[in-house]
N, C-alpha and C positions, 0 to 999 in steps of 0.2 A: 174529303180524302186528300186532298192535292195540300190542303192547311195543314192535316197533321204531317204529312210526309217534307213540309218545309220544316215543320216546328222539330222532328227527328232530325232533319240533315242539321237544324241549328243545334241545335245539342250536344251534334257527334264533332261537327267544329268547332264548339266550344271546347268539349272533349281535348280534341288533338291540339287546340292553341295549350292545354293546361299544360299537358305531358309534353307538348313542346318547351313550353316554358323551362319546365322544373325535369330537363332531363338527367337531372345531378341528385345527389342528396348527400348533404354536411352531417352524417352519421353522430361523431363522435368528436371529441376535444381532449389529446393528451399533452401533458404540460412536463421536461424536466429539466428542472437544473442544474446545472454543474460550476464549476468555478470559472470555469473558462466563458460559456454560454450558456445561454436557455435554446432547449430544443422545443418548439411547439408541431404536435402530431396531430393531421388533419384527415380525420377516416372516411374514407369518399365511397360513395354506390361504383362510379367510375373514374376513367381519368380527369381530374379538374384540367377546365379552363378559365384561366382566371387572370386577373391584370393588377397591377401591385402598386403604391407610390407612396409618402414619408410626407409628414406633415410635424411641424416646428412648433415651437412655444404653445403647449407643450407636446413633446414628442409621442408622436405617432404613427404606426405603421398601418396601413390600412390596404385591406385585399378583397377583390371583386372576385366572385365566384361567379360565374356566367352562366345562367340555364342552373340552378340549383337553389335547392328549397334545404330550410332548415331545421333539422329533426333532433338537435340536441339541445342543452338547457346552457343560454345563457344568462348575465353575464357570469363568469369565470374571476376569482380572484387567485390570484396569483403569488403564491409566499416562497420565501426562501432564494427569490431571486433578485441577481442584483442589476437586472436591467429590466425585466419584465414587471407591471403592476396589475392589469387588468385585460380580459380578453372581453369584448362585449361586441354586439351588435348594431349596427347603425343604419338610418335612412339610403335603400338602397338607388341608385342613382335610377335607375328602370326597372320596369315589371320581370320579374323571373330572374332577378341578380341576390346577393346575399351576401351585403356587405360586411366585413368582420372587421374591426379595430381593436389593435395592438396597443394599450398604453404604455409608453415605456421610461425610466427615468430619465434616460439619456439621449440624444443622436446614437444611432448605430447604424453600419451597413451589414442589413441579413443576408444569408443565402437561402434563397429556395429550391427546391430540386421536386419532384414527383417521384413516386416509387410504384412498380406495378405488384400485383400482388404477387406473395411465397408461392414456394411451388407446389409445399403441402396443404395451402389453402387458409392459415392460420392467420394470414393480415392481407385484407385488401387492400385496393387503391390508396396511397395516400401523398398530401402534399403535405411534405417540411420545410418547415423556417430552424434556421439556427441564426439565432439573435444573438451577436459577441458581447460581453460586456462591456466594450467600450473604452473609454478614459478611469471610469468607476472601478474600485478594486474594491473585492468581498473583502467579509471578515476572514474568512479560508484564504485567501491571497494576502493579505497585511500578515496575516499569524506564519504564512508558508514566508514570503517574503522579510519578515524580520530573523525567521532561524536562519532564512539564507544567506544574508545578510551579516549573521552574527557568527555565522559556519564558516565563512568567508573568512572575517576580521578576524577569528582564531586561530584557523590553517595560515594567516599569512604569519602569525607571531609564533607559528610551531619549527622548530627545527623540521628538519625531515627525518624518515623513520616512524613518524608519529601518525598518517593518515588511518582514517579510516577507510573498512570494505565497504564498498557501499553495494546492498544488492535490490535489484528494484523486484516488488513483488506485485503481481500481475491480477487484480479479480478477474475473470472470465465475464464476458457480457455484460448486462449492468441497462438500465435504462429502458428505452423501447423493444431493445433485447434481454428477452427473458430466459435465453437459452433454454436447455432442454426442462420437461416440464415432469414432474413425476402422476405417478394414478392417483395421487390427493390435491394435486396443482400445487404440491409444492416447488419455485422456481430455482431452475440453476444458478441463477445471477445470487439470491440473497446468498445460500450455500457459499460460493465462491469468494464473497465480500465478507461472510462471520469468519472464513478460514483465513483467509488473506489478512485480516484485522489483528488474529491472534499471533501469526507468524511473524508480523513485524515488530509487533508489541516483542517477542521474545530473541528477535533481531536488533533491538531499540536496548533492551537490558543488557544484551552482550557488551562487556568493552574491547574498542575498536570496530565497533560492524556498527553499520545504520542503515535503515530501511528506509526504499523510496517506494510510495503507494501510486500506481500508475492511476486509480481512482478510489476517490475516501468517501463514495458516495451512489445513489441509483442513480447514477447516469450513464449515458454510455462514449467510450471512446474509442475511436477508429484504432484498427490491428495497427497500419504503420503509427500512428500516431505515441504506441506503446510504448515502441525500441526506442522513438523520439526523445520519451521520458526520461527512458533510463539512462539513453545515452548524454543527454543533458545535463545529470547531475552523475557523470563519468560511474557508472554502477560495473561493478563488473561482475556481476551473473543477473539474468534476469528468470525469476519463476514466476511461471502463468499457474493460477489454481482453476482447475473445473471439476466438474462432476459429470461423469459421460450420462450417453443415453444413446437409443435404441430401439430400431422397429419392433424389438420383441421384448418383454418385461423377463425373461431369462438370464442375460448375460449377469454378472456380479464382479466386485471384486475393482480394484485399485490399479494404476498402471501410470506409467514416468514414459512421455513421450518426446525425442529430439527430431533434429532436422535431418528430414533427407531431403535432395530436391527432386527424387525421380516421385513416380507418385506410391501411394502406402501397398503391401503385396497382401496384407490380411482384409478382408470386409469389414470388421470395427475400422481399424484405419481407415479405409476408403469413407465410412459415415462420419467419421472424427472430422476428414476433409470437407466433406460436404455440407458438416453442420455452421463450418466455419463461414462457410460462404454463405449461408442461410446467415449467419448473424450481420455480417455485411448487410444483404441484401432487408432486415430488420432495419439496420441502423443506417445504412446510406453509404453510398459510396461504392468504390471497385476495390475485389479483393487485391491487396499488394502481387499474389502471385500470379493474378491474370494479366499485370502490365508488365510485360518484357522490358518497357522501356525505366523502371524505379532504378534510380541509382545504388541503393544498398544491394540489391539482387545482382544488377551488371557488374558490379564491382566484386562481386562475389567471387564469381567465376574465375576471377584472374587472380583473386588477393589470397594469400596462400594462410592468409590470418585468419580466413573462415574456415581451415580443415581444421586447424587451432581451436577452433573455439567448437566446433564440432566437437571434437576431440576431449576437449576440458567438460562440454555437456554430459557429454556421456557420461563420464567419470561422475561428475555428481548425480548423474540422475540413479546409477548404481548404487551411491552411499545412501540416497532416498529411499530406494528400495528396498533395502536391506532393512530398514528402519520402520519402511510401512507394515513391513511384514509381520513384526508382531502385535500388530494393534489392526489391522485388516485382514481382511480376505482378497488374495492378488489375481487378478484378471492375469497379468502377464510376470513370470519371476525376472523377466531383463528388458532392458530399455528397449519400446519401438521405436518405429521409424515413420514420421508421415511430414507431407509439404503443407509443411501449417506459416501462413502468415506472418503470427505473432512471434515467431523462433528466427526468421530472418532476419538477424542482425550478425552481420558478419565479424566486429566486432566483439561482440559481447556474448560470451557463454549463455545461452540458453535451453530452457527445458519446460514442459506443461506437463501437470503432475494430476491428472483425473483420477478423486478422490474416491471414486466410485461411482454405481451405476445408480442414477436415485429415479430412473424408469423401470427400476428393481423395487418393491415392495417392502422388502425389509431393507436396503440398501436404502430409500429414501427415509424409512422413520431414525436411522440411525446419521444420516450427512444434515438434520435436521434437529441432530441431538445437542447440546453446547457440550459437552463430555467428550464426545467425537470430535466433535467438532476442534477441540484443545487437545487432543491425543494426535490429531491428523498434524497438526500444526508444529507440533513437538516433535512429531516425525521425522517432517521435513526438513525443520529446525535442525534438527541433530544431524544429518544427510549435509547439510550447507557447510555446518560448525566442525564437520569432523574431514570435512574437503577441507576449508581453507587452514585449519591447521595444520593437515599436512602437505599443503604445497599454498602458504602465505606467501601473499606477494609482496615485490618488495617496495621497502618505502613505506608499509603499513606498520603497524603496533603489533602485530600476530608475526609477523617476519622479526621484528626488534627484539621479542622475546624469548626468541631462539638463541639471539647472541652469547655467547660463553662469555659468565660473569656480567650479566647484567648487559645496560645498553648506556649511552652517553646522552645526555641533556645540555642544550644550551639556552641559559638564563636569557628572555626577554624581557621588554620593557612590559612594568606591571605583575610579574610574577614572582607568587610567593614559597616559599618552601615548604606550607601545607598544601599548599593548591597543586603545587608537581607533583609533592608524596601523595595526593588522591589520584591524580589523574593516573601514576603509572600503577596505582592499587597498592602502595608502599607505604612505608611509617620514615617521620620525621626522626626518629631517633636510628632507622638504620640507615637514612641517609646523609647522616651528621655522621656515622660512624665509618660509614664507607669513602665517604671525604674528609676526615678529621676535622671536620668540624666544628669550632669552640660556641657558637651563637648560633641560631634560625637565621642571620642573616643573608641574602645573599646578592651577588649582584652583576649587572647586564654582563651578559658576554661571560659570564662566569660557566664551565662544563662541569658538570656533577655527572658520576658516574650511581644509577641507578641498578642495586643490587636486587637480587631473585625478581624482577619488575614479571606480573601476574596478569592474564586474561580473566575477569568475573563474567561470569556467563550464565544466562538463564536457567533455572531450574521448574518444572515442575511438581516437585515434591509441595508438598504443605508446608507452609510458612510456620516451623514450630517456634513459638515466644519462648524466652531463653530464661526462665523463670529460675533456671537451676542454675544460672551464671551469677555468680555473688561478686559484686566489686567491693576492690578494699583497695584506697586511694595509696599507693605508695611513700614515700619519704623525698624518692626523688622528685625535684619538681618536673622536669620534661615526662617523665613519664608516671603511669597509673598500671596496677596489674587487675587482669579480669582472668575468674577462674568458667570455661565455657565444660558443660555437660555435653559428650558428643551424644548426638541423638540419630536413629535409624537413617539412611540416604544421605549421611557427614561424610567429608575424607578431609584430608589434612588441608588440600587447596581449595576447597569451599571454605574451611574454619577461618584460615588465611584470608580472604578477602572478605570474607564478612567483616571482621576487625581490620581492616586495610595496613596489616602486617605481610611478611614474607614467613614463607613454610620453613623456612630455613630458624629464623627466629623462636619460631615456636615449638621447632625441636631442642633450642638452647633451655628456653626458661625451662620447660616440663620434662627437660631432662629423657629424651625421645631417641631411640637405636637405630628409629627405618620411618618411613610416613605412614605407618597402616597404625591405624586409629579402632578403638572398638565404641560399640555402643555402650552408654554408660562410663566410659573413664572421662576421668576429671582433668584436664589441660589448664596451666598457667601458662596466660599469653598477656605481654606486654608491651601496651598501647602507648600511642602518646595523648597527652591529658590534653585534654579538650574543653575548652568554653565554648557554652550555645548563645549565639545571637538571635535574636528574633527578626523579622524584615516582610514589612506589609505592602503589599504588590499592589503598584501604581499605574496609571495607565502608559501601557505603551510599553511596559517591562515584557520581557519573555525568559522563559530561565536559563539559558544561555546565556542573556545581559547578567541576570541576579548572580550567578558565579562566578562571573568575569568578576563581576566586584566586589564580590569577596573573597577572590583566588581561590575556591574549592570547585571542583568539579558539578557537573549535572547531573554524575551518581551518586556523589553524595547528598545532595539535595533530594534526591529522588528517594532515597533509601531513609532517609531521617524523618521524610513527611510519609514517604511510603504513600505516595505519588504513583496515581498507573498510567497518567499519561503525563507530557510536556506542556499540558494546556492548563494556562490560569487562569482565576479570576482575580478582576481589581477590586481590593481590601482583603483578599486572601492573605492570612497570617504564616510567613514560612519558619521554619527550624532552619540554621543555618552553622554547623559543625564548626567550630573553629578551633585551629589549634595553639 
């Protein structure tokens, strides 16, 4: 009796040394990357205790989990990143430890943090590493780096009057934040990044406006970290995309939110607030509006630039509005109000434009649709385009072509007479005419006055092939005449920049009363004749560099290859317009 009741007590201490041992558990292993860093997510039973240190030739990070057993599959290979290679498991230094090693290409110093679980229960315990990339720069960093680079070297050789708007556009969550989730798990994050991808793309076609993506990828980036973006590459609007959600699958419908700093007065507002902070608390970090002490917030208070920009938000977030409205169903017809993070930039107009409700049933198969999805974008799109036209700021290209009688150009070093006449969307033969001009010559420091000079601007209409446009080379050599079929969704200053003519010319040759054009009439419009070079893309080129050197613009390149992004590849064959 007294035998088995030791053999019991041994048992049950064995017992309690196990559960001692292993009071942890290494659940899961999530891995993302972004340009900046790799975020590694470490899903715990409870709070980790664990101890950390960096090992050399070759580089490795290596972390003790204390009291924890391991319930996931390793090793982990790791792609897409430019500092992480391998996550695996190693000989643990004592019983009940769980050692995990980092391989990584580089030295780096990480940051870890712990996070305790959501409040609605959706992510437990977890410890994160954010790995920097280091000295290492991605292929996304050399390709962002050479436009900037080459963005640079342009604006210094441009007169002024010539900038671009640049406005940053915003995905909502992204990464370990999936924001809100719909009843088929489809997530907010991907929504927010197919919408944001199409807006810029038609941000990117406008001339004079350029698009900054605060993330090109599933990863996530901190609220303040946003305004960071945009204010960096001096943006001056910034649009967040989301897609709301909601304790009840009822609500529907689209809605344009600005800043207030008091707190939201309706309950969607108040859960808008809240989810915010739920994405924080996904991704890490304190939300910007729980620290009193942020300088963009304190400086708020007093810099009268932030009623400004208030002010300027609103006003677009109206033109959006007006815009969503025929292509959605409107949760709100006028702009709210709530203290959202990502809107605090005192500087910089901004607004979040929740695309709908996709905890809605039909509202998610439709923010899910790519149709919608290009209709939302075009919305927004046209809300941006139809503000900065009417109140272009100045110094910009959109401000320049308001001038009466055109605008002024001063000749740099390297620039040619078609390469102007693309960039202001003009013809070499109306700029020879508007200067008296005997020769394409021209030279530094030389002012050419740039007559009817035109905005091209994104359309989503269908790209109809001009099949009914007959060319018959003319007699004169500087120019050639093309006869264009106007076709349904034409006006005269589409026709115009299509042929990188002015509207004005093309009521000369076609002999034209007013600019209202019909479907079906026949236009003689008169170009300037053009030789095509060909030009095979080398490493290291980007097409910024490829136009510089051959004095035409990056929409004409784009438009000739019919190009949908700025990205190439080496031995890519390009078209290159010359006049």
């Amino acid at each position: 009796m007294a035998l088995r009741t030791y053999a019991n007590l041994l048992i049950l201490g064995v017992g309690l040394v196990s559960s001692t041992a292993f009071a942890n558990e290494l659940k899961g292993v999530r891995v993302w990357p972004a340009p900046d860093e790799t975020r590694v997510v470490l899903d715990m039973q409870s709070q980790a205790d664990y101890s950390q240190f960096m090992l050399s030739n070759p580089s490795r990070l290596v972390i003790d989990l204390n009291k924890t057993s391991l319930k996931t599959k390793l090793p982990i290979t790791v792609a897409k990143s430019e500092i992480l290679t391998t996550i695996r498991s190693s000989n643990a230094p004592e019983k009940g430890t769980t050692r995990l090693v980092f391989e990584l290409k580089r030295t780096t110093k990480p940051t870890i943090f712990s996070l305790s679980p959501t409040p609605d229960g959706s992510y437990g315990y977890r410890l994160v590493m954010d790995l920097p990339n280091g000295s290492g720069v991605g292929a996304v960093d050399k390709e962002e780096q050479a436009e900037e680079t080459a963005t640079e070297n342009n604006l210094a050789k441009l007169p002024s009057g010539t900038a671009d708007i640049v406005v940053a556009v915003d995905a909502g969550h992204g990464g370990d934040d999936p924001g809100s989730i719909g009843p088929t798990h489809k997530y907010e994050k991907n929504v927010t990044l197919a919408v944001a991808r199409k807006l810029a793309a038609k941000i990117n076609a406008t001339t004079g406006m350029r698009a900054v993506m605060t993330r090109r990828g599933d990863y996530y980036v901190g609220l303040s970290k946003r305004s960071e973006i945009a204010r960096k590459n001096k943006a001056l609007l910034l649009v967040s995309i989301h897609a709301d959600g909601f304790s009840s699958p009822k609500p529907r419908g689209a809605s344009v939110w600005v800043l207030n700093t008091r707190r939201a007065n309706t309950e969607i507002g108040r859960w808008l607030e809240q989810s915010e902070k739920q994405s924080e608390l996904l991704g890490g970090g304190d939300v910007l509006s729980s620290n009193p002490k942020d300088k963009y917030l304190g400086r708020a208070v007093l810099d009268l630039q932030f009623s400004y920009s208030q002010k300027e938000g609103y006003d677009v977030a109206k033109r959006v509005l007006a815009n969503l409205r025929h292509i959605a169903r409107l949760h709100k017809t006028v702009p709210q109000y709530a203290s959202l993070a990502v809107l605090k930039s005192p500087d910089i107009p901004s607004l979040l434009v929740e695309t709908g409700f996709i905890t809605n049933p039909i509202e998610e198969r439709e923010l899910t649709s790519n149709a919608h999805q290009n209709q939302l974008a075009n919305a927004v799109y046209k809300g941006i385009l139809q503000y900065f036209t009417a109140h272009p700021p100045e110094g910009t290209l959109f401000a320049s072509r308001l001038k009466a009688g055109g605008m002024k150009h001063k000749v740099t070093s390297g620039q040619t007479l078609s390469g102007i006449a693309a960039k202001y969307g003009s013809s070499m033969a109306a700029i020879k005419a508007a200067n008296n001009l005997k020769s394409n010559s021209v030279n530094i420091g030389q002012v050419l006055v740039i007559p009817g000079s035109g905005i091209t601007t994104a359309t989503t209409a269908p790209v109809v092939k001009t099949a009914a446009a007959k060319v018959v080379t003319n007699h004169a050599p500087a120019t050639r005449i093309v006869w264009h079929t106007v076709t349904r969704g034409e006006y005269l200053g589409k026709i115009a920049a299509k042929y990188g003519v002015t509207m004005s010319s093309i009521r000369q040759t076609s002999h034209l009363k007013s600019d209202k054009v019909m479907v079906g009439q026949k236009l003689k419009i008169a170009v300037a004749a053009t030789k095509v070079e060909r030009h095979k893309v080398r490493r290291g080129e980007f097409l910024s560099k490829i136009a510089a050197k051959y004095g035409v613009s990056v929409a004409t390149i784009r438009d000739a290859n019919k190009l949908r992004s700025d990205k190439l590849a080496v031995g890519q064959t390009l078209i290159i317009p010359r006049s």
